[in-house]
C-alpha positions in Angstrom: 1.2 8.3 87.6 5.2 8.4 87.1 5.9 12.7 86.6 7.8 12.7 83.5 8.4 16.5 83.8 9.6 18.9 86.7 11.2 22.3 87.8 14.8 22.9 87.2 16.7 25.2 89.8 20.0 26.5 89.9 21.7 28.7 92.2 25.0 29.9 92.2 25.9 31.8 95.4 29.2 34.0 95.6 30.6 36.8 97.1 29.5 40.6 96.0 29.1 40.6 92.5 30.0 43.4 90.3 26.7 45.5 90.1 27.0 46.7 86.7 26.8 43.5 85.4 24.8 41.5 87.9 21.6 41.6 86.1 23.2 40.7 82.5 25.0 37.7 84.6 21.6 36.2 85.8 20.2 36.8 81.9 23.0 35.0 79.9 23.0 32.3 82.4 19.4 31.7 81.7 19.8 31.7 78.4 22.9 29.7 78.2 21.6 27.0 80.1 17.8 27.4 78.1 19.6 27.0 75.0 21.5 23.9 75.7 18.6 21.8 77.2 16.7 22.7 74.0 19.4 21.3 71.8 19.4 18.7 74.1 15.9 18.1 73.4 14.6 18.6 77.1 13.6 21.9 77.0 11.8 23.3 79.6 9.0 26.1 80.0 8.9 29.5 81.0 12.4 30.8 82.7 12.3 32.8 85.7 16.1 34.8 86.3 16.8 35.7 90.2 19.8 38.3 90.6 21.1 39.5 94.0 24.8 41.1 94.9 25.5 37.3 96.1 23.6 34.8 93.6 23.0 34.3 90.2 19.9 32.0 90.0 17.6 30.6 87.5 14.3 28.4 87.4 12.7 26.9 84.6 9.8 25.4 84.9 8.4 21.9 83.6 12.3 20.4 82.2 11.0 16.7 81.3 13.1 14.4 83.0 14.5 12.0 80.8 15.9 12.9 76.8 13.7 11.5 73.7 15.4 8.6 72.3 17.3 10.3 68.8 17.8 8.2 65.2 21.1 9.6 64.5 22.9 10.0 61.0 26.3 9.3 60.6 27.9 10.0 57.1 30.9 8.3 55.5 33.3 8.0 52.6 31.6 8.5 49.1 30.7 5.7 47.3 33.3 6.1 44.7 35.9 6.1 47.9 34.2 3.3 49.7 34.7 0.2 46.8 37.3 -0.1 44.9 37.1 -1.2 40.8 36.1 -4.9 41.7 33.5 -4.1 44.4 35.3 -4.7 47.5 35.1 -2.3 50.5 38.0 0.0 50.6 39.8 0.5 54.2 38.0 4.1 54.3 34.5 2.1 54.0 35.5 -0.7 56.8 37.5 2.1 59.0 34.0 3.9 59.0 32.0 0.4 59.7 34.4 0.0 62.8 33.5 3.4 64.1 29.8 3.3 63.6 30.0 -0.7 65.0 28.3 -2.0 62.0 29.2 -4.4 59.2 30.0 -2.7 55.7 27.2 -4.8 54.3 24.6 -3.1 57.0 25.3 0.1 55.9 23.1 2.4 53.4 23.6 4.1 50.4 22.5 7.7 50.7 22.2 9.7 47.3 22.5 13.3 47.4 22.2 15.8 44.9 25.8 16.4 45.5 26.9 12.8 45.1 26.3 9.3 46.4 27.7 8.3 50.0 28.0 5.7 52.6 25.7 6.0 55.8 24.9 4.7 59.0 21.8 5.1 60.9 22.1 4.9 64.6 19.3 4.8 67.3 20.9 6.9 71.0 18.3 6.2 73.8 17.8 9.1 75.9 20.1 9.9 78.9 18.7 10.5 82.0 18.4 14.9 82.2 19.6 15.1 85.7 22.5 12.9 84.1 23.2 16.0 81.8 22.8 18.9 83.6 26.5 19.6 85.7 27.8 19.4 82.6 25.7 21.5 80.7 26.1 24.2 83.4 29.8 24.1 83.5 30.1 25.2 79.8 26.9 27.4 80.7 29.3 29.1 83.1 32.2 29.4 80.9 30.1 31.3 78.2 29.0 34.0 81.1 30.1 37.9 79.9 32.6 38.1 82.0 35.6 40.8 81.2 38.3 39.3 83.8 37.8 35.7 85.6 39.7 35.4 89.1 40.8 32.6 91.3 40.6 31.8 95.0 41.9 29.5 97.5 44.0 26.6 96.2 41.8 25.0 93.7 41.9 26.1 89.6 38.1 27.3 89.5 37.4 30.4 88.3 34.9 32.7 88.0 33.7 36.7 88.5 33.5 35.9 92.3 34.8 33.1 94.4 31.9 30.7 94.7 30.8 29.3 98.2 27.6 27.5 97.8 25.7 26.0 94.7 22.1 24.5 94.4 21.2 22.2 91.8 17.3 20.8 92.2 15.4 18.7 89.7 12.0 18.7 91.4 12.7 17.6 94.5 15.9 15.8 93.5 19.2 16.7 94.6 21.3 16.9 91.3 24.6 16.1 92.8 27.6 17.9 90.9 30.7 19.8 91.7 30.5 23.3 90.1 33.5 25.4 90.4 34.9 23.7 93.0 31.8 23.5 95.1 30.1 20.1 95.7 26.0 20.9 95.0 23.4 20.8 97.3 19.9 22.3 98.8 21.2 24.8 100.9 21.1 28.6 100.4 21.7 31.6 102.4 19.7 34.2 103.0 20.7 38.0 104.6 24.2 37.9 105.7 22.4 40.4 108.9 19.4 39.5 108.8 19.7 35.4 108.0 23.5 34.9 108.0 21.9 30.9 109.1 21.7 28.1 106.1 18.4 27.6 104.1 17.1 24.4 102.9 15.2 24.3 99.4 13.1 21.5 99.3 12.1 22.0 95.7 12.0 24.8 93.4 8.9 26.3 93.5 10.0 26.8 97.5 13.1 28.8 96.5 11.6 32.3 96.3 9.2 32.5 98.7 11.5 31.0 101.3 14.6 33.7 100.7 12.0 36.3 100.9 9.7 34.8 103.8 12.8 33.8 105.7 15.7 34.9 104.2 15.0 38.7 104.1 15.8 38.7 100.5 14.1 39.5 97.5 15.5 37.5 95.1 13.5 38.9 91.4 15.6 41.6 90.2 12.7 43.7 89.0 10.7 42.7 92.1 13.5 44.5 94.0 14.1 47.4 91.6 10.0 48.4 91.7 10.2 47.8 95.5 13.1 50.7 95.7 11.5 52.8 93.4 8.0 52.7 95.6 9.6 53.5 98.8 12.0 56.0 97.0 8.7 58.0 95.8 6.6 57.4 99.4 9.9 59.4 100.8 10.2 62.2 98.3 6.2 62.6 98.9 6.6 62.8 102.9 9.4 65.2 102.6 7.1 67.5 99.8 9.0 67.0 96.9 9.7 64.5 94.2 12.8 62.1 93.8 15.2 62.2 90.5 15.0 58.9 89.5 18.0 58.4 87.6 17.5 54.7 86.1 21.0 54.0 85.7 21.4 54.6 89.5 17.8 52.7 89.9 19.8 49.8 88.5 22.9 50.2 90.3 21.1 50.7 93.6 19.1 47.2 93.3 22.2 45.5 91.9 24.0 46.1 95.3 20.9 45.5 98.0 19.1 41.8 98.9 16.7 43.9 101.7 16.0 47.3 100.4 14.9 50.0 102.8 15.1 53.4 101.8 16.5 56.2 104.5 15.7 60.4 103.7 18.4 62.3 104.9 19.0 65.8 104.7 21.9 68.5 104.2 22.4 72.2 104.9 20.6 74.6 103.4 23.4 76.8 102.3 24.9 74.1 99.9 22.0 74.8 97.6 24.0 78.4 96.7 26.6 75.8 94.8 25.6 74.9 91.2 22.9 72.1 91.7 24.5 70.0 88.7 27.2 69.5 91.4 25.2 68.8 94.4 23.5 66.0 92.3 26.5 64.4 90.6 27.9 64.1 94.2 24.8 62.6 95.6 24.5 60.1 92.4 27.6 59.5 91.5 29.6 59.3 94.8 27.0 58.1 97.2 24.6 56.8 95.0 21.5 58.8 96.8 18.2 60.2 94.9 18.4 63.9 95.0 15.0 64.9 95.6 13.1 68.4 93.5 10.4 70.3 94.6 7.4 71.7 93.7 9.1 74.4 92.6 11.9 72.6 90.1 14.4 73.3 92.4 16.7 71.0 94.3 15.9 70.4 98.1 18.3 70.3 101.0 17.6 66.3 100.9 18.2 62.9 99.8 17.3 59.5 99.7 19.2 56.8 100.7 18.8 52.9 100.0 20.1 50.4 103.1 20.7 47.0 102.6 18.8 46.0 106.2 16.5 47.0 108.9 18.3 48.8 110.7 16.7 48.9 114.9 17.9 52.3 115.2 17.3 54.2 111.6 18.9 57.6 112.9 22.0 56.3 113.0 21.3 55.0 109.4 20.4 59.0 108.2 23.1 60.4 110.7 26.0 58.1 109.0 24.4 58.8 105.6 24.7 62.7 106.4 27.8 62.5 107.9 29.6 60.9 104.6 28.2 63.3 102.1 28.9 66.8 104.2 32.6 66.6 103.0 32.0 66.5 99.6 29.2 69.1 99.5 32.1 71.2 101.3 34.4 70.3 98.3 31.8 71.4 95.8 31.1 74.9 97.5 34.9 75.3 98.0 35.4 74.9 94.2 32.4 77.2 93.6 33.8 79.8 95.8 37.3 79.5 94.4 36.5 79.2 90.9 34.6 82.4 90.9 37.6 84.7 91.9 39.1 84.9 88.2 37.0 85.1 85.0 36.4 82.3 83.0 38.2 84.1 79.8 41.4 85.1 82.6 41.6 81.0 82.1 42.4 80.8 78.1 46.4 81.3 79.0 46.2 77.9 80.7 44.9 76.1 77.9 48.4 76.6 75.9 49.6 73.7 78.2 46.8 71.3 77.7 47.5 69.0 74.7 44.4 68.6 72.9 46.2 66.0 70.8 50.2 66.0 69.7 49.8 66.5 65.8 46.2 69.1 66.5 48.0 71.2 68.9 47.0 73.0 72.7 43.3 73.1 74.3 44.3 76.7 73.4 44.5 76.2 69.6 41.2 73.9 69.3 39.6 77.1 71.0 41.0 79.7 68.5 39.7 77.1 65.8 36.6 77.0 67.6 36.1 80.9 67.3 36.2 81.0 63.8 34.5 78.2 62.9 31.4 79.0 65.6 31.2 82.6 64.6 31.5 81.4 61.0 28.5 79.0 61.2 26.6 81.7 63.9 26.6 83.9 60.7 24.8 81.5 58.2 22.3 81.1 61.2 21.3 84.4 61.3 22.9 84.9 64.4 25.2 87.5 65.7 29.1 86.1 64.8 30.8 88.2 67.6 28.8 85.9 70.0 29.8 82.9 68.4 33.4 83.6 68.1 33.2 84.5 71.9 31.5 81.2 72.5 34.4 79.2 70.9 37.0 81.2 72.9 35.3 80.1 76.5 34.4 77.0 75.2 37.5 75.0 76.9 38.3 77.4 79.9 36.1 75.1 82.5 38.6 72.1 81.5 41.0 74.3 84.1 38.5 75.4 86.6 39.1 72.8 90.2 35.2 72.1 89.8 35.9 70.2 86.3 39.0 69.1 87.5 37.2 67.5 90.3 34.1 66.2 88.6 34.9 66.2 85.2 31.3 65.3 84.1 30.5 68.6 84.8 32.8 70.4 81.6 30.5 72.8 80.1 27.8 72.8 82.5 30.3 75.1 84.7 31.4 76.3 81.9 28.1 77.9 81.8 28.1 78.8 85.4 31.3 80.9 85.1 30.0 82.5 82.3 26.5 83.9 84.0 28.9 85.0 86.5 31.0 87.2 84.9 28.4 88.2 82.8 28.9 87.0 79.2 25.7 87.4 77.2 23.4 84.3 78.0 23.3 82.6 74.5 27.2 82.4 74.7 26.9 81.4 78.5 24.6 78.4 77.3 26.5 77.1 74.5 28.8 76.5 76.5 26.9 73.9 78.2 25.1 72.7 74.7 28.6 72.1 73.2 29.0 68.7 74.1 25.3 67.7 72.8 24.1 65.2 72.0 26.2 63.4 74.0 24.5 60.3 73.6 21.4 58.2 72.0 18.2 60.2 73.0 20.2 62.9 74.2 18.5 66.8 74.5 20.0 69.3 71.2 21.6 72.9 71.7 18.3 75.2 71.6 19.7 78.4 70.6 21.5 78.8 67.3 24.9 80.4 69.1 24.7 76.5 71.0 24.2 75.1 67.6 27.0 77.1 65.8 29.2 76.0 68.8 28.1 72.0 69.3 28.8 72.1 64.9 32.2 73.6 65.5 33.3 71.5 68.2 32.6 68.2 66.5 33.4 69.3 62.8 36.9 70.4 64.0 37.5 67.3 65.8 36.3 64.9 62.6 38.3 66.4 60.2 41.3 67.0 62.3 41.6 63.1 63.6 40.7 62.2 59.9 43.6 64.5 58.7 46.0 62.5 61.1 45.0 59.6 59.6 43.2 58.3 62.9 39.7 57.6 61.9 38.0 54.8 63.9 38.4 51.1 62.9 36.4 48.4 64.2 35.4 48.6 68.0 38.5 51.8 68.5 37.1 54.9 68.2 39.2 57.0 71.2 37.8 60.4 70.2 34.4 59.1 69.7 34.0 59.9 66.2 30.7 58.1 65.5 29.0 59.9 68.4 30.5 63.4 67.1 29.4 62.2 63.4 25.7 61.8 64.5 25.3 64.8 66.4 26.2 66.6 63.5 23.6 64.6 61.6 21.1 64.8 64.6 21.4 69.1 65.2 21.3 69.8 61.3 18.2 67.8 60.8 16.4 67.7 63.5 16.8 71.7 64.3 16.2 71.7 60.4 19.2 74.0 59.9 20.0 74.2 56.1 23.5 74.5 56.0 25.9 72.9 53.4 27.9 69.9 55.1 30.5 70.0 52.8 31.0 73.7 52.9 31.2 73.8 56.8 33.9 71.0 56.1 35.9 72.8 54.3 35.7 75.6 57.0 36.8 73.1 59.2 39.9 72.2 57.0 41.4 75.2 56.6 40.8 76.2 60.4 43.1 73.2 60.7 45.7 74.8 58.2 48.2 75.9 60.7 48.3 72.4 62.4 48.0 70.1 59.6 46.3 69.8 55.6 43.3 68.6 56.5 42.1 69.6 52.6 42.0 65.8 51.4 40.4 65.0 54.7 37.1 66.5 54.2 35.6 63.8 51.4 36.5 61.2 53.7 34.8 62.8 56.5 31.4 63.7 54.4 31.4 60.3 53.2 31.9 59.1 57.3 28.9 61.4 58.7 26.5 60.5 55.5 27.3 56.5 56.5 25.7 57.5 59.5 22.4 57.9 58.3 21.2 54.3 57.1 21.6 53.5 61.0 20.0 56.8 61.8 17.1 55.8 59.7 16.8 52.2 60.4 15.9 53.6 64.0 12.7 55.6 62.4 11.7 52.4 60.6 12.6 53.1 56.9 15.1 50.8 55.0 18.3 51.0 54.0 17.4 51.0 49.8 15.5 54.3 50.3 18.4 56.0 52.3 21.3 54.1 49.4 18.7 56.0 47.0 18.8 59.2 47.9 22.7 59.1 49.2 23.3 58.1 45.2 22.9 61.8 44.7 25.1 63.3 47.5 23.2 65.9 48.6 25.2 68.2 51.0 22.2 69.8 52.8 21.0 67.2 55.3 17.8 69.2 55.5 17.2 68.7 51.8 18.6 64.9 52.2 16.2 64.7 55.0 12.9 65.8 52.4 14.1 63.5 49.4 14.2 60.5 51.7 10.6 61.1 53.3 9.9 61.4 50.0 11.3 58.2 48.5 9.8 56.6 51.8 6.4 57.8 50.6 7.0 56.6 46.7 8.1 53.6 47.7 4.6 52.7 48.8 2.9 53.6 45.7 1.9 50.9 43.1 3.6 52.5 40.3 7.1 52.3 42.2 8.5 48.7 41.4 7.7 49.1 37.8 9.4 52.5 37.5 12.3 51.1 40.0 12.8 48.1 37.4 12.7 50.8 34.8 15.2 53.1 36.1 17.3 50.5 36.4 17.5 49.5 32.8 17.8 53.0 32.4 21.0 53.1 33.9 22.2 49.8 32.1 21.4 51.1 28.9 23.4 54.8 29.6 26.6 53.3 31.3 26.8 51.2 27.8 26.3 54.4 25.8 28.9 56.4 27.0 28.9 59.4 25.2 25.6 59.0 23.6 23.8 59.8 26.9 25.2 62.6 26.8 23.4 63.8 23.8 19.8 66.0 23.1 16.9 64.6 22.2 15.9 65.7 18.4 12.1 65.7 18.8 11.8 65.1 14.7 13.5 61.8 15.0 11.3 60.5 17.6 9.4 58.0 14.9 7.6 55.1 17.3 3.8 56.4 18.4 5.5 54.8 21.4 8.6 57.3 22.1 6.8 60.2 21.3 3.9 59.6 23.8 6.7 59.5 26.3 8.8 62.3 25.4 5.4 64.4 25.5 4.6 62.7 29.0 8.1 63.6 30.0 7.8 67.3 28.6 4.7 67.7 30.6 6.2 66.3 33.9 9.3 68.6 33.3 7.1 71.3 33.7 5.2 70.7 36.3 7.7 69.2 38.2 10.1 72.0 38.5 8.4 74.4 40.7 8.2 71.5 43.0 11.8 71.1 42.9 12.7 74.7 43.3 11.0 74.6 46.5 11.9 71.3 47.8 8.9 69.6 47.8 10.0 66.0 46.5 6.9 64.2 47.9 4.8 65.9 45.3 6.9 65.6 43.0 7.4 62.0 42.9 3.6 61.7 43.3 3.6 63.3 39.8 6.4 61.3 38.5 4.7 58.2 39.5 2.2 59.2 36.6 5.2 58.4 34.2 5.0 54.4 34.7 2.4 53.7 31.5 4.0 55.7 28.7 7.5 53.7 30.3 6.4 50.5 30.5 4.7 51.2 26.8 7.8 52.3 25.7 10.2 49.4 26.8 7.3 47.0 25.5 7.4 48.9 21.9 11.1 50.3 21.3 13.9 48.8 20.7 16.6 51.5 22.4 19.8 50.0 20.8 18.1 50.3 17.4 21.1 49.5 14.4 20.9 53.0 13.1 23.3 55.0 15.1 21.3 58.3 15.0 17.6 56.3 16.6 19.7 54.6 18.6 21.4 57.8 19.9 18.1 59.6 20.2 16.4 57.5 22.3 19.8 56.8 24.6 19.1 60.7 24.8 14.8 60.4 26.0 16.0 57.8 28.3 18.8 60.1 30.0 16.3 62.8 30.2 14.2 60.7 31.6 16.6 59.4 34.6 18.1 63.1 35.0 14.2 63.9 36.1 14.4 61.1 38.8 17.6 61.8 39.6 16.8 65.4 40.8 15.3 63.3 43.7 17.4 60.2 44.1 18.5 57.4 41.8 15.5 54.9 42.7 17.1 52.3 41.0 18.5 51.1 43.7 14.8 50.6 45.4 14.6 46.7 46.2 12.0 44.6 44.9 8.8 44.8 47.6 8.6 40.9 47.4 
């Protein structure tokens, strides 16, 4: 039987590619190519993506080898376009006859709700797949991620690396192309120690197991990555302790090895007196080893290495490994010592020639902001304000310190350091480190409320000052990473459940700013900035953006109390009496925006003539009531449970009154029951805006 399907396999092999985008590379070239065989209408099955520091490869399995034959429309003039008064076929109508290669009498009519048109229906037999596929992975290429394309030797290729061999297989068919300058073939290379020799790929399926059997590669990204993170572990184990496996450096690790083989090193002893935040960011950062913990918590006087071979003498391997990272643990204990001989608040003077930013003023002035503003907010914690005005005086001073300067990763964190050293109480030494958080998604929150007062301060300042200048972010710019300092406002205030005012500790904010610019008219702009936050914040705990919209409607200020009304909304949203009083509220608001001044109005009980509007203003009476010890202490879930019972004697009364009654007074009265009514809701969130369920 003639195989009408078989595996596809291509394999680009460069030079080093960059590891932070290797495996995204491999991804989008999988996808790009996936994509266009579908619309090509050969399709294959499952995709298998291969990512090493010199290939991007993909194999997809069971691509059939020859395209479907396709009936193809091909539209033309309109009919009105295509003949003129006496019938006869305009030069449009035998222009489009010519390009289709048809008489104007064999084509159709096609009517369309739109009009009535010439068309042509074509039949395309299938091309052969191995006929399409160079060309299809040239564009593939072209559409790769790539931030900066380069050139090499003499030819006009170009691509994130120079390319030196390329393998294109159908089955066991050599698909012959030139890609990127490079003719195609079946040859690929494996280990450039190991294998440096040429490969051949008889089909597909080979490809793996051959660079792995032979080629001392493993060519699955996540094969690789779960390899490095076994033998990583097995070598924290034998040395008693446990590895920090950083993911980010798991991924960079596996983006720059073929062969992993993981080496434990070790370092002296007396380097662990330096701040082990240090240690580690010069392990991870610089050398990219795993720092490995103890039983204990505490950082060990080792590391762990990955090679990229066998190495026949591994002690050289360690010894080299050991050798490299001695000078920089020297630098960290040098800065440690150094640091240590002045105080941290001896340091403040050296802020006055820091520019924070031209129009904001010094490093020096952000911190005297700082002071007030933390000690301001440490008050309505219940904390002790002397602490956080001493908080917001440190807070910079690390910026200055030849640690930060060295590893400026580290701002805050020695900042802390400094401060246990000279013996500043501990909740200021720690908010020091806790002013930066969150500093990103899934980030940990300042514990203590002196950290709080201080990580509120620090962004608040910076939002409304930028704001002031007039240099909120706009589209992808965001320089002082506003949206980040926006949420972590939102993030400590609700989920430490701190119930301050936003809008008061904005204005705080403002006039800190008074002696550097009028950052007054800033401060609605920056509530409305942080509360646009929220539908994204939200969307990430799975509830819509209508509910959020609902409850924003009302402009709450305490993001505590926001917080309540929207679980609450969430929770109303489900019950069956919530689209009906939704679609209600929504006349509601109709009916009062064209009553103007009549909304306004009180509702005279004695006028109140339908059986209809009475039963509701004595349903709304009771809910009033019972209602408003619910409100007083925040509890908007039960609340709206209660209002929910409001739906009948609504519904009754929209099926029985006629609000815009022609006597001015009725009319008026019931204007008034219905603003009542929606001033109830309203002390929630305006649920009008809840979309329809279906």
């Amino acid at each position: 039987m003639t195989e009408t399907h078989a595996d596809l396999l291509i394999e680009i092999g460069t030079e080093e590619l960059p590891p932070g985008s290797l495996r995204r590379l491999a991804e989008s070239l999988a996808e790009e190519m996936g994509a266009r065989l579908e619309a090509a209408g050969v399709g294959g099955g499952a995709r298998h993506v291969y990512a090493t520091p010199r290939r991007l490869a993909v194999l997809i399995e069971r691509v059939p080898l020859m395209q479907p034959d396709r009936r193809i429309e091909r539209r033309g003039p309109a009919l009105a376009a295509a003949f003129d008064a006496d019938g006869r076929p305009t030069k449009a109508a035998e222009g489009f006859a010519r390009s289709v290669g048809l008489a104007v009498d064999a084509l159709e009519r096609q009517e369309t709700d739109k009009g009535a048109w010439l068309c042509a229906y074509l039949h395309e037999a299938g091309r052969a797949t191995a006929a399409l596929i160079p060309e299809m992975l040239e564009t593939a290429l072209g559409k790769l991620p790539i931030a900066k394309r380069m050139r090499w030797g003499a030819g006009e290729a170009e691509f994130v690396r120079p390319v030196h061999w390329v393998v294109l297989l159908l089955g066991e068919m050599l698909v012959e192309a030139e890609i990127l300058g490079v003719k195609s073939g079946r040859v690929t290379r494996g280990h450039r120690a190991h294998r440096p020799e040429p490969l051949h790929v008889a089909d597909p399926a080979a490809y793996a197991p051959l660079l792995e059997s032979e080629g001392h590669v493993l060519p699955d990204f996540t094969c690789r990555r779960t390899a490095i993170r076994a033998q990583v572990e097995a070598l924290a184990a034998d040395l008693g302790g446990r590895a920090m496996l950083d993911e980010d450096l798991l991924d960079e690790v596996t983006a720059l090895v073929e062969w992993p083989v993981a080496v434990a090193g070790s370092f002296e002893a007396r380097f662990l007196d330096v701040p082990h935040e240090a240690l580690i960011t010069t392990m991870i950062d610089n050398q990219r080893y795993f720092p490995v913990i103890g039983a204990d918590g505490r950082l060990m006087a080792h590391f762990i290495t990955v090679a990229n071979l066998e190495s026949r003498d591994e002690d050289q391997v360690r010894i080299g490994n050991e050798r490299v990272i001695r000078p920089r643990l020297h630098d960290a204990e040098f800065f440690w010592q150094q640091d240590r001989r002045q105080p941290l608040a001896a340091r403040r003077e050296a802020l006055k020639g820091m520019v924070f930013q031209k129009q904001l003023g010094t490093l020096y002035d952000k911190s005297e902001r700082l002071a007030v503003l933390a000690g301001a907010i440490a008050s309505r914690l219940g904390a002790d304000p002397a602490q956080g005005r001493r908080a917001g005086e440190l807070a910079k001073c690390d910026l200055v310190t030849g640690m930060v300067f060295e590893f400026t990763e580290l701002q805050g964190v020695m900042g802390r350091h400094y401060a246990q050293h000279d013996g500043e109480p501990a909740a200021v030494a720690q908010a020091l480190a806790d002013q930066y958080r969150p500093a990103h998604a899934g980030d940990d929150l300042p514990e203590g409320s002196i950290g709080q007062a201080l990580a509120l301060a620090e962004k608040l300042d910076t939002l409304v000052g930028i704001f002031a200048i007039g240099q909120r972010p706009s589209g992808t710019k965001d320089p002082f990473a506003l949206r980040r300092s926006a949420l972590g406002v939102v993030r400590i205030l609700m989920e430490r459940d701190l119930a301050l005012d936003l809008r008061e500790l904005l204005v705080l904010a403002a006039e800190g700013l008074a002696g550097q610019v009028d950052a007054a008219g800033a401060v609605e702009a920056v509530f409305d900035y942080v509360m646009e936050r929220l539908t994204a914040y939200y969307a990430e705990r799975d509830i819509p953006g209508d509910v959020v919209e609902a409850v924003l409607a009302c402009r709450p200020t305490r993001l505590t109390d926001l917080d309540r009304r929207v679980q609450a909304v969430q929770a109303f949203r489900a019950l069956p009496e919530a689209e009906s009083l939704a679609a209600a509220n929504k006349r509601i608001r109709n009916l009062l925006r064209q009553a103007g001044d009549d909304a306004g109005a009180a509702v005279a009980q004695a006028q109140l003539t339908e059986a209809a509007e009475r039963a509701l203003f004595e349903a709304l009476t009771a809910a009033e009531a019972e209602t408003a010890p619910l409100f007083e202490r925040g509890d908007y879930g039960q609340a709206l449970a209660r209002l929910a019972g409001l739906r009948m004697p609504v519904d009754a009364f929209f099926d029985a009154v006629m609000v815009m009654a022609e006597d001015a007074g009725v009319r008026r009265n019931r204007i008034a029951l219905l603003a009542r009514l929606s001033e109830l809701f309203l002390r929630v969130a305006d649920i009008s805006r809840l979309q329809s369920a279906g």
